[in-house]
TORVEXMI-641183 format. One record per residue (C-alpha): residue in three letters; x, y, z. Coordinates in steps of 0.25 Angstrom, whole numbers. Layout:
N
- guvo_x_y_z
- ala_X_Y_Z;
...
//
This chain:
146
- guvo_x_y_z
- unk_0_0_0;
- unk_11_9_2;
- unk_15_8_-11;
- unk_2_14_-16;
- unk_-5_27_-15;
- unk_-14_20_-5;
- unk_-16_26_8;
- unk_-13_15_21;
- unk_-23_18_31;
- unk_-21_5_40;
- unk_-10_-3_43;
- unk_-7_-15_53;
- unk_9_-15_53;
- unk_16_-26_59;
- unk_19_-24_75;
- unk_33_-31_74;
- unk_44_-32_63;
- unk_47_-48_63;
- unk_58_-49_52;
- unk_71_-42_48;
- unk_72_-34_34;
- unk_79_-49_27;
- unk_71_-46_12;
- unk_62_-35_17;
- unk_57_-28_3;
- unk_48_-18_9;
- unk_51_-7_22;
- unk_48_-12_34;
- unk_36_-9_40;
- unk_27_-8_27;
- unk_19_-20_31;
- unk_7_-22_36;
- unk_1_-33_46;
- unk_-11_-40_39;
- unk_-19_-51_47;
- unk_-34_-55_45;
- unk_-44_-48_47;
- unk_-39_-34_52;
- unk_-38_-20_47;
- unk_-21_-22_43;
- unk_-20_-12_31;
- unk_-30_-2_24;
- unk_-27_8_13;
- unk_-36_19_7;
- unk_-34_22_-8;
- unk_-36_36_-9;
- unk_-33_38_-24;
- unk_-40_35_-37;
- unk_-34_21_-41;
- unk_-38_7_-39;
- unk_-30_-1_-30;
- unk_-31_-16_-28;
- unk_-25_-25_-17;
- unk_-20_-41_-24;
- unk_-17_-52_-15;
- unk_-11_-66_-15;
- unk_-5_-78_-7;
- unk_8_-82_-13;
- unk_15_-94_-6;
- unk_15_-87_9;
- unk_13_-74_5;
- unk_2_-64_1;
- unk_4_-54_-8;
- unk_-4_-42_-11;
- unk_-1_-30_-21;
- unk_-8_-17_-23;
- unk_-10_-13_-37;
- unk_-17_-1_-44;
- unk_-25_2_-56;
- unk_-17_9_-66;
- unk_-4_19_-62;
- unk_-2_27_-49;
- unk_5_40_-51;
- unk_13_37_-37;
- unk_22_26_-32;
- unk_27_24_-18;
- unk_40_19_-12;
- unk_38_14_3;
- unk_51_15_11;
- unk_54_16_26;
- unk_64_24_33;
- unk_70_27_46;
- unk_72_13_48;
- unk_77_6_62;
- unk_77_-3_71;
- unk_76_0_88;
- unk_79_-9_100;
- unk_69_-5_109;
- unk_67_-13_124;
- unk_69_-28_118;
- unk_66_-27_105;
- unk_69_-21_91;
- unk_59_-12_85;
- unk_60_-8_70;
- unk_54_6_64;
- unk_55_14_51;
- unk_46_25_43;
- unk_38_18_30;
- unk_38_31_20;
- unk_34_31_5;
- unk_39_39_-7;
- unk_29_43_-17;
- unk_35_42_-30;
- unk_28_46_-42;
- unk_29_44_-58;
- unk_37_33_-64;
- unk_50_39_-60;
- unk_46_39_-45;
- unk_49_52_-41;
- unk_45_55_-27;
- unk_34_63_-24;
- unk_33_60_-9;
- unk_39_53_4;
- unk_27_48_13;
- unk_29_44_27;
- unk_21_31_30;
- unk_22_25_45;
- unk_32_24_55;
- unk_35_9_58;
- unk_41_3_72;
- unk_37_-10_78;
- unk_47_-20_83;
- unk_57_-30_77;
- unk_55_-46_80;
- unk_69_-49_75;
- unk_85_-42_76;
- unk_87_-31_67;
- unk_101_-33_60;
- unk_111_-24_53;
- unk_104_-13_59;
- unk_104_-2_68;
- unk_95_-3_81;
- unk_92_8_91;
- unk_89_6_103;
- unk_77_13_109;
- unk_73_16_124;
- unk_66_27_124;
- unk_55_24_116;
- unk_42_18_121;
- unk_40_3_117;
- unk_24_7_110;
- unk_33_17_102;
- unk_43_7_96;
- unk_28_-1_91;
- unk_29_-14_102;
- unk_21_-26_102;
//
């Protein structure tokens, strides 16, 4: 949805990070928790063109894409900034800044830098090869705790 023109008005994101940046293709924190029968993610589509969601289970995997009817006049480049790590009490907290640049014609010539959430919750594994800070005066509900 990020990618899109579409405006994200609700969004379940995950409480913990479970698994280090091995492969990782998209920034962290874009994801969106999804379980049966709750409100997980809604969007509004405030423009004029027809947008439809596809689905499929391949293997273990579903797969969804968002396509359009003909061209948008906008793309959008999701990207997250300010990235680190804390050590916090007994446990590792990540957090970063999701931002998005709006690019526009077929050269991509930005138009725009949008902020889109701040991210924090905590780390279920070791972070390697980077830098930790160490927190103490923070609050626990600050740093996004269980």
């Amino acid at each position: 949805m990020l990618h899109s023109p579409l405006t994200v008005t609700e969004r379940s994101e995950h409480s913990v990070d479970p698994f280090p940046d091995d492969g990782r293709v998209v920034p962290w924190g874009v994801g969106c928790s999804i379980v049966c029968n709750y409100v997980d993610l809604q969007v509004r589509n405030d423009t004029e063109a027809t947008f439809q969601l596809r689905f499929a289970v391949r293997d273990s995997h579903l797969r969804g894409r968002l396509v359009v009817e003909g061209d948008l006049p906008m793309s959008y480049e999701v990207y997250a900034a300010d990235e680190h790590f804390y050590w916090y009490g007994d446990a590792f907290f990540r957090a970063n800044e999701l931002r998005r640049r709006v690019l526009q014609g077929s050269e991509g010539q930005c138009i725009g830098d949008e902020f889109i959430r701040s991210n924090c919750a905590r780390v279920k594994y070791v972070p390697q090869g980077v830098d930790i800070q160490e927190i103490s005066v923070r609050s626990q509900g600050e740093l996004g705790a269980d």
